[in-house]
Backbone as a chain_set.jsonl record, in Angstrom:
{"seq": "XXXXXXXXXXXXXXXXXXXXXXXXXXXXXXXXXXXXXXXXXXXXXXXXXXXXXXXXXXXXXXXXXXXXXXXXXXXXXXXXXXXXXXXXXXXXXXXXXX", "coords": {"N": [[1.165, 14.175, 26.872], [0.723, 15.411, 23.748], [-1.141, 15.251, 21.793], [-3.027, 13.787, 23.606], [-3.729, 16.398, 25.172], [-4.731, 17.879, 23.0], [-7.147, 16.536, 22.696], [-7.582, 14.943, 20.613], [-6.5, 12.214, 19.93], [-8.929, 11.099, 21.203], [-11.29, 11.506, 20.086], [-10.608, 10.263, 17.562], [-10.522, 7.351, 18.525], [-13.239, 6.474, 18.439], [-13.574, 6.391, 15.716], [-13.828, 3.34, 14.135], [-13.154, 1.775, 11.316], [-11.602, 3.765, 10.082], [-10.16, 4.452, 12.167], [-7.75, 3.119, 12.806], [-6.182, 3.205, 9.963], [-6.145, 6.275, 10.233], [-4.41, 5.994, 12.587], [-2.134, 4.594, 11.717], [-1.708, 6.26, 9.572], [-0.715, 8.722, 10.839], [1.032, 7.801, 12.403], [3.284, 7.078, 10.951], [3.674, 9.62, 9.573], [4.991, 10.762, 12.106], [7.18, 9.392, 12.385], [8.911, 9.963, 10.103], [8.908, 12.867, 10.28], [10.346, 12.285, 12.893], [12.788, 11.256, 11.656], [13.967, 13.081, 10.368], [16.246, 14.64, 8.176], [18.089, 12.392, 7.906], [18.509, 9.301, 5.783], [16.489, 7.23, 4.776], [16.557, 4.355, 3.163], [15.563, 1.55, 3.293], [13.462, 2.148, 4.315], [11.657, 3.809, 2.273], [12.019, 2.081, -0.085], [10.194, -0.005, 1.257], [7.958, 1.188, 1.545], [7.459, 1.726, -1.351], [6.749, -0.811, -2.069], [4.987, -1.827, -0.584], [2.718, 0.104, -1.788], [2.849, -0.785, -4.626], [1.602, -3.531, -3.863], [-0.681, -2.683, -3.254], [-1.798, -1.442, -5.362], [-1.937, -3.175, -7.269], [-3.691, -5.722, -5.922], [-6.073, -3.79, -6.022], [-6.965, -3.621, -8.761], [-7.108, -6.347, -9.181], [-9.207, -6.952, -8.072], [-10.873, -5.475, -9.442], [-13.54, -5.469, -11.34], [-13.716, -4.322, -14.15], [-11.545, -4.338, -14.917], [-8.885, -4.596, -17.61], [-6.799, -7.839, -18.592], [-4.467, -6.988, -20.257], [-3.972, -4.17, -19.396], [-3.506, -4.558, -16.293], [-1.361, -6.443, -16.972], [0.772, -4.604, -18.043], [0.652, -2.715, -15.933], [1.954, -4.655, -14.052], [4.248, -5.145, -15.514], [5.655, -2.366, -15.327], [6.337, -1.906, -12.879], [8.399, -3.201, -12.535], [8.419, -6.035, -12.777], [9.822, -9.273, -13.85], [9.021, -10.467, -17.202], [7.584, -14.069, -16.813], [8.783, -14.274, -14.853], [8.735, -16.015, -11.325], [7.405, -14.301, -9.742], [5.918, -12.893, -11.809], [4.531, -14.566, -13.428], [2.942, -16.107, -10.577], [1.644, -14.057, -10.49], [0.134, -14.378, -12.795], [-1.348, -16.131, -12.325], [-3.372, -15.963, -10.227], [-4.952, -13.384, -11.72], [-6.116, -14.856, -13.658], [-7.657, -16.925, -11.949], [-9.151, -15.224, -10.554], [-10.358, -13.616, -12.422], [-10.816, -15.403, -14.67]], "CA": [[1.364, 14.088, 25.432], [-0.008, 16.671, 22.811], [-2.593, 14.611, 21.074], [-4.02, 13.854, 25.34], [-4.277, 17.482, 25.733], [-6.22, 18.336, 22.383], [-8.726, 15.617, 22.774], [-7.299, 13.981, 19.11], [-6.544, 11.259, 20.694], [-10.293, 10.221, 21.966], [-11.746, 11.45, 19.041], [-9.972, 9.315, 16.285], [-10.604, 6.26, 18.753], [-14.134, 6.326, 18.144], [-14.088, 6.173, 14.324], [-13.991, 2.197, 13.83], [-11.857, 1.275, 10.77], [-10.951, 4.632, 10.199], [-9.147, 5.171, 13.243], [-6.853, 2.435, 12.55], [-5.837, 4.09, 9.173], [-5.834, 7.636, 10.837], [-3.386, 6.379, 13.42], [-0.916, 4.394, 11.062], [-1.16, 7.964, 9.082], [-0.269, 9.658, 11.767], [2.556, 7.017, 13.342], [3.54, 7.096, 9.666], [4.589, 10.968, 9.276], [5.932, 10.924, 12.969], [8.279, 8.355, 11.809], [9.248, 10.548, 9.112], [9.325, 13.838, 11.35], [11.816, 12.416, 13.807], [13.74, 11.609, 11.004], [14.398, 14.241, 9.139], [17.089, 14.793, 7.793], [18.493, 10.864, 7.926], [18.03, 9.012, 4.938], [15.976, 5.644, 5.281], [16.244, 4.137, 1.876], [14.889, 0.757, 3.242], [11.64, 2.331, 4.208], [11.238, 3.772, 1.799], [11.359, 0.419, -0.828], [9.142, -0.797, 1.369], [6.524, 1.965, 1.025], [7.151, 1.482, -2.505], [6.008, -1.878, -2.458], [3.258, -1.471, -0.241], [2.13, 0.857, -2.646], [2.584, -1.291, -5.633], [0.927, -4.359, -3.95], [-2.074, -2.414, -3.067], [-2.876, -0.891, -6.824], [-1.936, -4.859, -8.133], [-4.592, -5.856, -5.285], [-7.446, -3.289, -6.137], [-6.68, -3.851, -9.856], [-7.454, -7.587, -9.211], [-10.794, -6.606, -7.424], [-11.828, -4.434, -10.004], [-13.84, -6.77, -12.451], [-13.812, -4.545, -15.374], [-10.262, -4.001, -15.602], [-9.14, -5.378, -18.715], [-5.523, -8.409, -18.347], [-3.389, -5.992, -20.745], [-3.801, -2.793, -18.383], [-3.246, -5.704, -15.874], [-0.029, -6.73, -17.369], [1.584, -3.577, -17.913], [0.947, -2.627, -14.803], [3.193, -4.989, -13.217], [5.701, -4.802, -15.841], [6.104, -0.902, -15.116], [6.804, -2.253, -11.236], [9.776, -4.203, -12.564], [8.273, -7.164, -12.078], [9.9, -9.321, -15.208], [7.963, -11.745, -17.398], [8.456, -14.814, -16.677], [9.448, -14.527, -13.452], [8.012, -16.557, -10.717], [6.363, -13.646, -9.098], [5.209, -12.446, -12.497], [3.699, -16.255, -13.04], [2.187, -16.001, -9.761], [-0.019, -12.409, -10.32], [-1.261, -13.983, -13.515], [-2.456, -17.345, -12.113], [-4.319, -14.871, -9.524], [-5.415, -13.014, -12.649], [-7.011, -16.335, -14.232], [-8.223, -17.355, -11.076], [-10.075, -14.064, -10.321], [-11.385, -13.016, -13.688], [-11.476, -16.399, -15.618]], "C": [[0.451, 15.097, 24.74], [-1.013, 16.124, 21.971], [-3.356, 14.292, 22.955], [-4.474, 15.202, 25.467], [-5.169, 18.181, 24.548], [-7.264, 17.699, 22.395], [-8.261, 14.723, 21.522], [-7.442, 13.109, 19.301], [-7.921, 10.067, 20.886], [-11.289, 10.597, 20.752], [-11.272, 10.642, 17.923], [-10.328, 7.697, 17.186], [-12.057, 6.071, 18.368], [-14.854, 6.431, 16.776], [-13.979, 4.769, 13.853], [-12.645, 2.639, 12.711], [-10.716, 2.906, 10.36], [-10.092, 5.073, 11.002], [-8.063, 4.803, 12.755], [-6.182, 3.187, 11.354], [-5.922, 5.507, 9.499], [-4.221, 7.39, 11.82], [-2.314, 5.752, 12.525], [-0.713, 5.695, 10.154], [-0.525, 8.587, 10.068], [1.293, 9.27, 12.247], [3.82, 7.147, 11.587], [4.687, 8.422, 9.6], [5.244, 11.324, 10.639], [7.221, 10.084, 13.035], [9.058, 9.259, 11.427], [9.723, 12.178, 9.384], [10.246, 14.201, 12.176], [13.158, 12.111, 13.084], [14.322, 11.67, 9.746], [15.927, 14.311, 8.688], [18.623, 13.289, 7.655], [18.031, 10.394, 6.766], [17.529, 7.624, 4.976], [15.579, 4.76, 4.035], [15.538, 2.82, 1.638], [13.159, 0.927, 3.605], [11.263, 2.607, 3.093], [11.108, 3.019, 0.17], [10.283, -0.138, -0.128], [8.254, -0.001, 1.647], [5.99, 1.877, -0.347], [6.24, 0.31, -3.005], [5.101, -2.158, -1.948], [2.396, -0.826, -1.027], [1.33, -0.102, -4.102], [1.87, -2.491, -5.037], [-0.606, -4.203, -3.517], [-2.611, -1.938, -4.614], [-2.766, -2.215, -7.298], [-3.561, -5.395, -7.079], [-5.91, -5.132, -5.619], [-7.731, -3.323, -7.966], [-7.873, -5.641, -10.5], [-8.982, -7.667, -9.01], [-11.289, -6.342, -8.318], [-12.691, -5.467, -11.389], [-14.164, -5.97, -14.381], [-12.246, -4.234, -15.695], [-9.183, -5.784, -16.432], [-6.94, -6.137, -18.165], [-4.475, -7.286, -19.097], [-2.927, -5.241, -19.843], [-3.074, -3.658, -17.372], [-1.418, -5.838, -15.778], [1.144, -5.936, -17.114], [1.556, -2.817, -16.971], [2.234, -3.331, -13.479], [4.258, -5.029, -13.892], [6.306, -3.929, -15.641], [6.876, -0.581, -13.542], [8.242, -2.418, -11.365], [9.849, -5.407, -12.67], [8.618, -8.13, -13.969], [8.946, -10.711, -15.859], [8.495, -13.286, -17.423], [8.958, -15.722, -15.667], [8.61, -15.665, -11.592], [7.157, -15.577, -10.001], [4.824, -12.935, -10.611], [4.019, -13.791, -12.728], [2.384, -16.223, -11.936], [0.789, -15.076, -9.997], [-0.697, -13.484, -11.838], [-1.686, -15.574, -13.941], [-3.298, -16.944, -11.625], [-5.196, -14.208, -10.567], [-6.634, -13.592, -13.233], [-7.699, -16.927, -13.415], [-9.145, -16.351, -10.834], [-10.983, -13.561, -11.67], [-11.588, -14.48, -14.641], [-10.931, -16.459, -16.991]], "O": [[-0.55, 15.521, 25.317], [-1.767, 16.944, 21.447], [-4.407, 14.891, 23.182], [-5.629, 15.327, 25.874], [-6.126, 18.9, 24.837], [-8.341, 18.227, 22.115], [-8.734, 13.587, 21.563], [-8.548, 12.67, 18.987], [-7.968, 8.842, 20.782], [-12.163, 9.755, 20.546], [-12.276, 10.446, 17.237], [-10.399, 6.755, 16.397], [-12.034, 5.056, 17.671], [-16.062, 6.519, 16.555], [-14.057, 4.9, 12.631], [-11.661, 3.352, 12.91], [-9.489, 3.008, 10.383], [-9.298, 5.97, 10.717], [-7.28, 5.62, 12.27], [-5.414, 4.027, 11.823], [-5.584, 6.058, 8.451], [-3.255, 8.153, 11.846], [-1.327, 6.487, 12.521], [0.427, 6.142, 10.025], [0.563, 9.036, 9.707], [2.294, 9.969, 12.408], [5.043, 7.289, 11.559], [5.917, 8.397, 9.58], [6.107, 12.196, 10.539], [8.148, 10.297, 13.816], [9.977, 9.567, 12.185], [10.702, 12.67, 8.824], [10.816, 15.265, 12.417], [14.274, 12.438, 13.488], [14.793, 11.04, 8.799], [16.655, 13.637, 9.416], [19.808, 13.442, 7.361], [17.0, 10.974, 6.427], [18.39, 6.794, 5.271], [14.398, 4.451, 3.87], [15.007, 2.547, 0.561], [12.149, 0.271, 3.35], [10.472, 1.805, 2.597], [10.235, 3.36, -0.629], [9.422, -0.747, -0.763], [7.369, -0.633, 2.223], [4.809, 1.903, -0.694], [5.38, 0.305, -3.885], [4.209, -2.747, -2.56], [1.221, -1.191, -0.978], [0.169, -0.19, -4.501], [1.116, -2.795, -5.961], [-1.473, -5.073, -3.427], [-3.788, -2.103, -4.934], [-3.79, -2.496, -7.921], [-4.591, -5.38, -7.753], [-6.922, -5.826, -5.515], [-8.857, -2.989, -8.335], [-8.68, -5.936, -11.381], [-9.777, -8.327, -9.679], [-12.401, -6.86, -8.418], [-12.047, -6.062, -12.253], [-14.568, -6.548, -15.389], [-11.916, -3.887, -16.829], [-8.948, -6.962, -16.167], [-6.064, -5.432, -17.664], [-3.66, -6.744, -18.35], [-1.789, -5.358, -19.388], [-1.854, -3.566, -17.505], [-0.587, -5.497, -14.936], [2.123, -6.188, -16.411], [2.494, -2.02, -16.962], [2.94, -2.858, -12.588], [5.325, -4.976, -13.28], [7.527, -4.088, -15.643], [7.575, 0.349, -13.139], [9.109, -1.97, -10.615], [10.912, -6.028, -12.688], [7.993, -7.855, -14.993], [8.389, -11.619, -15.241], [9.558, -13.65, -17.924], [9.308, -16.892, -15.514], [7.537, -15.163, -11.258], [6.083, -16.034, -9.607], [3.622, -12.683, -10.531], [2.894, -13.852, -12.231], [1.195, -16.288, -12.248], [-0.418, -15.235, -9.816], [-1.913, -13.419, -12.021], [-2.076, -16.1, -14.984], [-4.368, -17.239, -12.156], [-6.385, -14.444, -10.355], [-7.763, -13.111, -13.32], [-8.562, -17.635, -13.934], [-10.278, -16.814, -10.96], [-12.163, -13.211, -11.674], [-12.609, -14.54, -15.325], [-11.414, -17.239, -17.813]]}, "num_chains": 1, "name": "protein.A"}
């Protein structure tokens, strides 16, 4: 294999959490490499929403970010008000910031 013969390979294992996020990067764009020219419209929704439930997630973390920003953040997702998922983020909300 071509990552065995540059050494990549044994170097990326010895970075702790980084590796792990180096190699799903990596398994990531070889995904995406082999196929080219195919269109994979369910991956990519669900990159989308990996996406969006990691900025809702570091959002939540962040303790000075204010419920508005908050809000309109997940309304800009799609997510409608109202809705049981919208409900959900902003019991999480109230539960995390108070």
């Amino acid at each position: 294999m071509i990552l065995e013969r540059t050494g990549w390979a044994e170097g990326v294992s010895g970075r702790g959490a980084n590796a792990v996020s180096e190699k799903e990067d990596f398994k990531d764009v070889m995904a995406e490499e082999t196929a080219r020219g195919r269109r994979q419209p369910k991956k990519a929704v669900t990159l989308a929403r990996q996406r969006m439930i990691r900025k809702v997630a570091d959002m939540l973390a962040d303790p000075g970010c204010e419920k508005r920003t908050f809000l309109a953040v997940i309304r800009e997702y799609g997510i409608k008000e109202g809705s049981p998922e919208f409900l959900q983020l902003c019991e999480l909300w109230d539960a995390r910031h108070g």
